[in-house]
Structures are given as structure tokens and as C-alpha cells.
N, CA, C and O atoms as a Tinker XYZ file with bonds, in Angstrom:
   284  protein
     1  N    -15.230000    3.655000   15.751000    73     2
     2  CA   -15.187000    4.865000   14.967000    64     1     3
     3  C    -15.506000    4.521000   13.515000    63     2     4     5
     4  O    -15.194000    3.461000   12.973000    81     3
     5  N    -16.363000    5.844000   12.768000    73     3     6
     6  CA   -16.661000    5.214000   11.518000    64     5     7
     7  C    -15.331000    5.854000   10.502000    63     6     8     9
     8  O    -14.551000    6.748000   10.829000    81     7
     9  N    -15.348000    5.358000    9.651000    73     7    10
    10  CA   -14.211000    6.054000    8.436000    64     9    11
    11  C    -14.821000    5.953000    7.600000    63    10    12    13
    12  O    -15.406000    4.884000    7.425000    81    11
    13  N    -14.963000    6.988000    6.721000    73    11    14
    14  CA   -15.887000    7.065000    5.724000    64    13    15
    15  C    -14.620000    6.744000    4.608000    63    14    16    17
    16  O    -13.397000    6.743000    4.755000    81    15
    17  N    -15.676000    6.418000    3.183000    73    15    18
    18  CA   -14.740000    6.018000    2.085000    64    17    19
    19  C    -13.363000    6.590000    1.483000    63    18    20    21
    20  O    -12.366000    6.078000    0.974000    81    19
    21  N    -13.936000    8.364000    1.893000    73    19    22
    22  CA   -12.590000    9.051000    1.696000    64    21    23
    23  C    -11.278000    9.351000    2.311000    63    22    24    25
    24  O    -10.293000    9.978000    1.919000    81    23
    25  N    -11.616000    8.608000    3.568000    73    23    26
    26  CA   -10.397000    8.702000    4.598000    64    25    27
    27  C     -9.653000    7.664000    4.801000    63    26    28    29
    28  O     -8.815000    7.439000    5.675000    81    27
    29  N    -10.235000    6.695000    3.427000    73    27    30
    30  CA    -9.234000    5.187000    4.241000    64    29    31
    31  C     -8.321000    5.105000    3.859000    63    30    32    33
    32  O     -7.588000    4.287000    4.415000    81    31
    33  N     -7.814000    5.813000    2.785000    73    31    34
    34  CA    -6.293000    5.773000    2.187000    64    33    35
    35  C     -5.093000    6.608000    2.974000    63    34    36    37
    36  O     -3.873000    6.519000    2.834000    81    35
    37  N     -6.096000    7.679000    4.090000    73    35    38
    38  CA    -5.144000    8.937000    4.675000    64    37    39
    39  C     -5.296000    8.200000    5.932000    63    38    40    41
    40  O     -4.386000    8.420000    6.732000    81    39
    41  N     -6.118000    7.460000    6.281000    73    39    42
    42  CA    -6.514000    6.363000    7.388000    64    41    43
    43  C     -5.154000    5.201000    7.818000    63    42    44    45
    44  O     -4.550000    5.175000    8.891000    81    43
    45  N     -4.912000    4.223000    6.507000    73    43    46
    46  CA    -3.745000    3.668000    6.036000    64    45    47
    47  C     -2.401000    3.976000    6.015000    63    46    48    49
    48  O     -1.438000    3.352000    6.462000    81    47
    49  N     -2.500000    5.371000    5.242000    73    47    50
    50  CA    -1.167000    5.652000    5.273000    64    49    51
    51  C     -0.410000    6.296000    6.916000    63    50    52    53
    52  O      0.803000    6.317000    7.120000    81    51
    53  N     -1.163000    6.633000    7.628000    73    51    54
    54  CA    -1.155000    6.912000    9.343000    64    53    55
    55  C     -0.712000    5.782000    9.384000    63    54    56    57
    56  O      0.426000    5.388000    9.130000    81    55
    57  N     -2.150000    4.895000    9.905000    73    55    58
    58  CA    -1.522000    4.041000   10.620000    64    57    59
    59  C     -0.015000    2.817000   10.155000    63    58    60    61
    60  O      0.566000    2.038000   10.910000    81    59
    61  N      0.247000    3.089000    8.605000    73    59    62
    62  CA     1.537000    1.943000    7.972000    64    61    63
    63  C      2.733000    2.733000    8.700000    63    62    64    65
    64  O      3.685000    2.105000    9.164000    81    63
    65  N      2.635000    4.366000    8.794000    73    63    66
    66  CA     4.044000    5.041000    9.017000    64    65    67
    67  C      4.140000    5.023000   10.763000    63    66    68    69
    68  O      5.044000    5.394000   11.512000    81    67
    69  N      3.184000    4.597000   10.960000    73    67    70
    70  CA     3.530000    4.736000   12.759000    64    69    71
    71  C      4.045000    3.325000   12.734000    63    70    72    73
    72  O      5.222000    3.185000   13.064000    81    71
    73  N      3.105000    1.861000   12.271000    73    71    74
    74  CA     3.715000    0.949000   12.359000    64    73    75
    75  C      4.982000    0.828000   11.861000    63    74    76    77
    76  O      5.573000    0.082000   12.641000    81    75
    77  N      5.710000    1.158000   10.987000    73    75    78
    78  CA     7.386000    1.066000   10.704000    64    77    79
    79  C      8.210000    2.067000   11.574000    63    78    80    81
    80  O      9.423000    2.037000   11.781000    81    79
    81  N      7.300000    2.951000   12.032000    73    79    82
    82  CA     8.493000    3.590000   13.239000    64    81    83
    83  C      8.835000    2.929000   14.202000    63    82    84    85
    84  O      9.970000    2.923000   14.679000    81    83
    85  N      7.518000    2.052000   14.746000    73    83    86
    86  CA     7.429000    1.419000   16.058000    64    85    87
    87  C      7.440000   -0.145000   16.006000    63    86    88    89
    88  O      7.557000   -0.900000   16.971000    81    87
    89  N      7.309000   -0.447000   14.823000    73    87    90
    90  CA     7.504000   -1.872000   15.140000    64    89    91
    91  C      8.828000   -2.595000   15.703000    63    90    92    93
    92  O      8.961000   -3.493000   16.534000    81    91
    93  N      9.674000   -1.932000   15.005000    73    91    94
    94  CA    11.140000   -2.831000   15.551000    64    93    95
    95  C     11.273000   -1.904000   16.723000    63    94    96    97
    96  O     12.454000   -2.080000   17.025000    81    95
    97  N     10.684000   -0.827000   17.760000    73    95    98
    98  CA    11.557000   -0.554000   19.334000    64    97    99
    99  C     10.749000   -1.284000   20.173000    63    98   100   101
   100  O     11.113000   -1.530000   21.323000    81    99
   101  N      9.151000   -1.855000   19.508000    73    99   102
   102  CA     8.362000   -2.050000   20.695000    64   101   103
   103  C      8.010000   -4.092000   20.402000    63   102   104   105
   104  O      7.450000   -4.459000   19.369000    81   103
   105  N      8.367000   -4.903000   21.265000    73   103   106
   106  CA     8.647000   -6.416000   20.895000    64   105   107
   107  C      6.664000   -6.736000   21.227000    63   106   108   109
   108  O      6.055000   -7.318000   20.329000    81   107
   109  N      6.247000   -6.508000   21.908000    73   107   110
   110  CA     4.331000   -6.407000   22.329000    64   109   111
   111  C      3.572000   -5.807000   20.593000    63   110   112   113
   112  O      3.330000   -4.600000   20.585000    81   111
   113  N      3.423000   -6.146000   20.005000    73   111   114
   114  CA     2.778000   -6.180000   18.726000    64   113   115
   115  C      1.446000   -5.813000   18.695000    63   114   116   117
   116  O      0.850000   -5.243000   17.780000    81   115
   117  N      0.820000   -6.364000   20.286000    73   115   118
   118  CA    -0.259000   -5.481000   20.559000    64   117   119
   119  C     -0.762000   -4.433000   20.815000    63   118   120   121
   120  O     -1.902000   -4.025000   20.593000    81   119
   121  N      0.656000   -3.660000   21.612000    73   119   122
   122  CA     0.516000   -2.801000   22.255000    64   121   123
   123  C      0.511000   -1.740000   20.373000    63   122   124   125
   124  O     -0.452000   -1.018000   20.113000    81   123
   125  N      1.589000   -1.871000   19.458000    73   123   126
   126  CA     2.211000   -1.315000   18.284000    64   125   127
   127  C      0.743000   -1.126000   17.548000    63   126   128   129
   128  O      0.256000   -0.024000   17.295000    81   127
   129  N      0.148000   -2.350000   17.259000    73   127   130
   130  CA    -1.210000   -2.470000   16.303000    64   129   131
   131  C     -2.235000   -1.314000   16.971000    63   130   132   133
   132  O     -2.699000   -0.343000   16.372000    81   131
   133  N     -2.477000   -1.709000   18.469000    73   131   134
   134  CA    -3.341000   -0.423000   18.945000    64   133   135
   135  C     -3.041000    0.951000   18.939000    63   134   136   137
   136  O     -3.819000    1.823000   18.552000    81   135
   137  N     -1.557000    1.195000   19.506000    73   135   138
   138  CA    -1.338000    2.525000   19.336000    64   137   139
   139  C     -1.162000    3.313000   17.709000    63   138   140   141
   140  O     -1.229000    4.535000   17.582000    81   139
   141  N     -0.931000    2.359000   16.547000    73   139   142
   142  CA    -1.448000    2.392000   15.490000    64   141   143
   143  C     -2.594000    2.973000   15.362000    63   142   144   145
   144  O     -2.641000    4.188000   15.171000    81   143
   145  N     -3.729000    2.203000   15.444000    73   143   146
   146  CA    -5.199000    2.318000   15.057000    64   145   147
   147  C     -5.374000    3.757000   16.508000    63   146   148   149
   148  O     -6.222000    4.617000   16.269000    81   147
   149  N     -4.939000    3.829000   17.241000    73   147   150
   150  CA    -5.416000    5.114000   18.063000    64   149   151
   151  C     -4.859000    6.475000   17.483000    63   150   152   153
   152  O     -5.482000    7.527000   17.619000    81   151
   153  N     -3.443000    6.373000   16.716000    73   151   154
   154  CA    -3.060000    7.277000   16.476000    64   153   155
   155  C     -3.375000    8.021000   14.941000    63   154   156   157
   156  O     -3.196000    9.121000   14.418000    81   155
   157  N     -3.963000    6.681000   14.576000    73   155   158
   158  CA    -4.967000    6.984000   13.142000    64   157   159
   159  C     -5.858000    7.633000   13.124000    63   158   160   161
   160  O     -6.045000    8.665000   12.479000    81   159
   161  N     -6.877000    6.814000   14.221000    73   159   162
   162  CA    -8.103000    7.799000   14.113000    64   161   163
   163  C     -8.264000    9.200000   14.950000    63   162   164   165
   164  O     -9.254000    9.916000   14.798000    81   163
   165  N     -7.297000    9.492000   15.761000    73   163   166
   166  CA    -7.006000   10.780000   16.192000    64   165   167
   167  C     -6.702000   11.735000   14.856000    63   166   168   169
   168  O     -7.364000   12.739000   14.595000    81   167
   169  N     -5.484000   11.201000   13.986000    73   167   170
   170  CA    -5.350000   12.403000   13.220000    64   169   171
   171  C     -6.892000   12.255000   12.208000    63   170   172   173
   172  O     -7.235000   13.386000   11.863000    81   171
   173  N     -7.498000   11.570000   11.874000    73   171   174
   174  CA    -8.815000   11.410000   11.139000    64   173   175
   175  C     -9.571000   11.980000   11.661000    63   174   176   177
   176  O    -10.394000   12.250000   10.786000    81   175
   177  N     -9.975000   12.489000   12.787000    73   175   178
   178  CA   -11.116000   13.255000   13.491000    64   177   179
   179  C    -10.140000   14.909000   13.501000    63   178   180   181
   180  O    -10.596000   15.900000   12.930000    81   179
   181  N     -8.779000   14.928000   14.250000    73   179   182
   182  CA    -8.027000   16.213000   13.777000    64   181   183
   183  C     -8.257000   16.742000   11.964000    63   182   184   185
   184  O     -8.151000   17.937000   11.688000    81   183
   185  N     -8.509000   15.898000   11.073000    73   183   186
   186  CA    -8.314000   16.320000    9.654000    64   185   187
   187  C    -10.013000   16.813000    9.546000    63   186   188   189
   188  O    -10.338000   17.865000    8.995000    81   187
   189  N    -10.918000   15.940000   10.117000    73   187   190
   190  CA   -12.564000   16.664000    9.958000    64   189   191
   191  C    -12.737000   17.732000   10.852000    63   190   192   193
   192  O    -13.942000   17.901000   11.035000    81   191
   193  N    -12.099000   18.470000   11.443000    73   191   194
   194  CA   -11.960000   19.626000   12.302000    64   193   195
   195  C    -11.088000   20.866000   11.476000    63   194   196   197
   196  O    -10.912000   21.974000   11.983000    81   195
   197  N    -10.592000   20.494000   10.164000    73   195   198
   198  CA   -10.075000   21.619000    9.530000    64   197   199
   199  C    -10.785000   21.676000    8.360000    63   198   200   201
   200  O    -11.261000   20.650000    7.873000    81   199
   201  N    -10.971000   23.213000    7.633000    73   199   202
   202  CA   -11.946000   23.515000    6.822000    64   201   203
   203  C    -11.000000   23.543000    5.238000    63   202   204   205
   204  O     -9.788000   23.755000    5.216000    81   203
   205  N    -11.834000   23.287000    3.998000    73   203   206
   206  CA   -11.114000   23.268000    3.527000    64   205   207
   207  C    -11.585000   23.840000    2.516000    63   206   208   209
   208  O    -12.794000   23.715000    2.325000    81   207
   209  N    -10.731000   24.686000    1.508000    73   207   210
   210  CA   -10.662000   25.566000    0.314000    64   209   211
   211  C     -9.910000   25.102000   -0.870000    63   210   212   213
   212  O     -8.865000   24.469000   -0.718000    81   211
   213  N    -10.372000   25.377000   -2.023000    73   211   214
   214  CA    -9.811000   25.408000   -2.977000    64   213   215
   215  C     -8.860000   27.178000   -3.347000    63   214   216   217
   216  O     -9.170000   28.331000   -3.047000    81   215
   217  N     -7.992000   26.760000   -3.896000    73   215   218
   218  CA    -7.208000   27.653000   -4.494000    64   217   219
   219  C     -7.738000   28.571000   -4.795000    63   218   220   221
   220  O     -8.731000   28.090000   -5.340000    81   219
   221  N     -7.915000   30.433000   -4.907000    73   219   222
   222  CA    -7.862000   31.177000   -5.747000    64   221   223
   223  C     -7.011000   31.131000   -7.265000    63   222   224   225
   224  O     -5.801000   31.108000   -7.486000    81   223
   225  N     -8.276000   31.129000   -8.265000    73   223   226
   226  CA    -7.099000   30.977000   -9.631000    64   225   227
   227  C     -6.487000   32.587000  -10.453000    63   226   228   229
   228  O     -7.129000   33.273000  -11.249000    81   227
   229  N     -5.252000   32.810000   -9.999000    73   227   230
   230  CA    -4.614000   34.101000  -10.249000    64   229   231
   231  C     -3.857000   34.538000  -11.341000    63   230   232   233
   232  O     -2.956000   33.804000  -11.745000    81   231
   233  N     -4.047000   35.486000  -11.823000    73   231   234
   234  CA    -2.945000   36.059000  -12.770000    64   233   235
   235  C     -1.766000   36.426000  -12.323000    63   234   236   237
   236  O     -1.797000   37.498000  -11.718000    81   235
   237  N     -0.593000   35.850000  -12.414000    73   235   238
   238  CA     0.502000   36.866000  -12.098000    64   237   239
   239  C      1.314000   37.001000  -13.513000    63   238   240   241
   240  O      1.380000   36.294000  -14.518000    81   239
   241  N      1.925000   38.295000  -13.098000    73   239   242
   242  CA     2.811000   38.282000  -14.319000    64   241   243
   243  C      4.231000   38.111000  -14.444000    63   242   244   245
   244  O      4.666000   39.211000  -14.104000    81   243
   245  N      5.276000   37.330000  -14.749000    73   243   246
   246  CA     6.061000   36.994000  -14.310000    64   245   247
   247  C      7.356000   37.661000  -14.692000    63   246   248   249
   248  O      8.449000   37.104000  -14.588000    81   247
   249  N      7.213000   38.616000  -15.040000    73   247   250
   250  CA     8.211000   39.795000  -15.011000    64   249   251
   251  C      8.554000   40.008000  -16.728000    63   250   252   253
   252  O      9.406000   40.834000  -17.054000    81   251
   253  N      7.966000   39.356000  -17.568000    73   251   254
   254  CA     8.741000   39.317000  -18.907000    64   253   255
   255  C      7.248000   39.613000  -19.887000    63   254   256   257
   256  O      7.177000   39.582000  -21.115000    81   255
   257  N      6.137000   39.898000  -18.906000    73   255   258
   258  CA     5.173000   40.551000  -19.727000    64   257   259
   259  C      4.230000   39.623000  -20.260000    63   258   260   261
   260  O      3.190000   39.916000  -20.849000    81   259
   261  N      4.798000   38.146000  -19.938000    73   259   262
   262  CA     3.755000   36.981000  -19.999000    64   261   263
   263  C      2.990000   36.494000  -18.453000    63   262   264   265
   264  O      3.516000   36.236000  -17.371000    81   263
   265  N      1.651000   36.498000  -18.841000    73   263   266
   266  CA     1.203000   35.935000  -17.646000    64   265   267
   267  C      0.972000   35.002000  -17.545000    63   266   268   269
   268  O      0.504000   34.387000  -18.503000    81   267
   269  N      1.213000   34.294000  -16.112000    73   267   270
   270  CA     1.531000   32.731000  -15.376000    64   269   271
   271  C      0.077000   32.237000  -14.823000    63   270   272   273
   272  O     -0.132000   32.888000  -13.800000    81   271
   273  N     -0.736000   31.577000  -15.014000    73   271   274
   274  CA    -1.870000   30.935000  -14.601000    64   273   275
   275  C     -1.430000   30.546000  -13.153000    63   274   276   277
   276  O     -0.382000   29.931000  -13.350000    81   275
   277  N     -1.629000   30.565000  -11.967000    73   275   278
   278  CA    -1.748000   29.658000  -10.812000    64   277   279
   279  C     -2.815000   29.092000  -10.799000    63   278   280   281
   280  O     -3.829000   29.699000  -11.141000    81   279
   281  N     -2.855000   27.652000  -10.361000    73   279   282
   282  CA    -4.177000   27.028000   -9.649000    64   281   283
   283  C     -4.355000   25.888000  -10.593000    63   282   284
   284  O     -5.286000   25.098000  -10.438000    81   283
């Protein structure tokens, strides 16, 4: 699988938090490292399957007659 430059940090941080869940129940290190790297690049292909937007930038007014920038 390829990972492009922008996914290796969301790439990383997957696969470090699966390895500290699973390293100390599972003693096979092989089995931990792969299901790691499988469960990485699953959510990495799940994250290029969602579309993505920037914010609408809004006025609200926040009750005192000053208005609040969002965004």
C-alpha cells in the first residue's frame, strides 16, 4: 500500500495506539506488528473515502450586541 506524505503522521499515530493496547495481552510480536500495520492502513484508505470541507466563516452575535467571528 502506498502512503502518501500526508498520511504518515495519521499513519503512525494508528498504528503506535494499537501497538500499546496490544502489546502487553498479545506475547507473538508478530502477530501485534502486523495487526498494527493492517489496522493502519484500513483506517488510511477509510479516511480517503471521506470528503472534506472547510468551515463556513459566520457571524454570530453573542447576545450583548458584539459579534463573534467563527472559523
Amino acid at each position: 500500500m502506498i502512503i502518501y506524505e500526508d498520511e504518515w503522521a495519521f499513519w503512525d499515530d494508528i498504528a503506535a495506539r494499537y501497538l500499546l493496547k496490544h502489546a502487553a495481552t498479545d506475547h507473538n510480536v508478530n502477530h501485534v506488528i502486523e495487526g498494527a500495520g493492517f489496522y493502519a492502513d484500513s483506517m488510511v484508505l477509510e479516511r480517503r473515502k471521506r470528503k472534506r470541507a472547510k468551515l463556513p466563516v459566520t457571524s454570530v452575535s453573542d447576545g450583548a450586541g458584539v459579534a463573534v467571528v467563527n472559523g
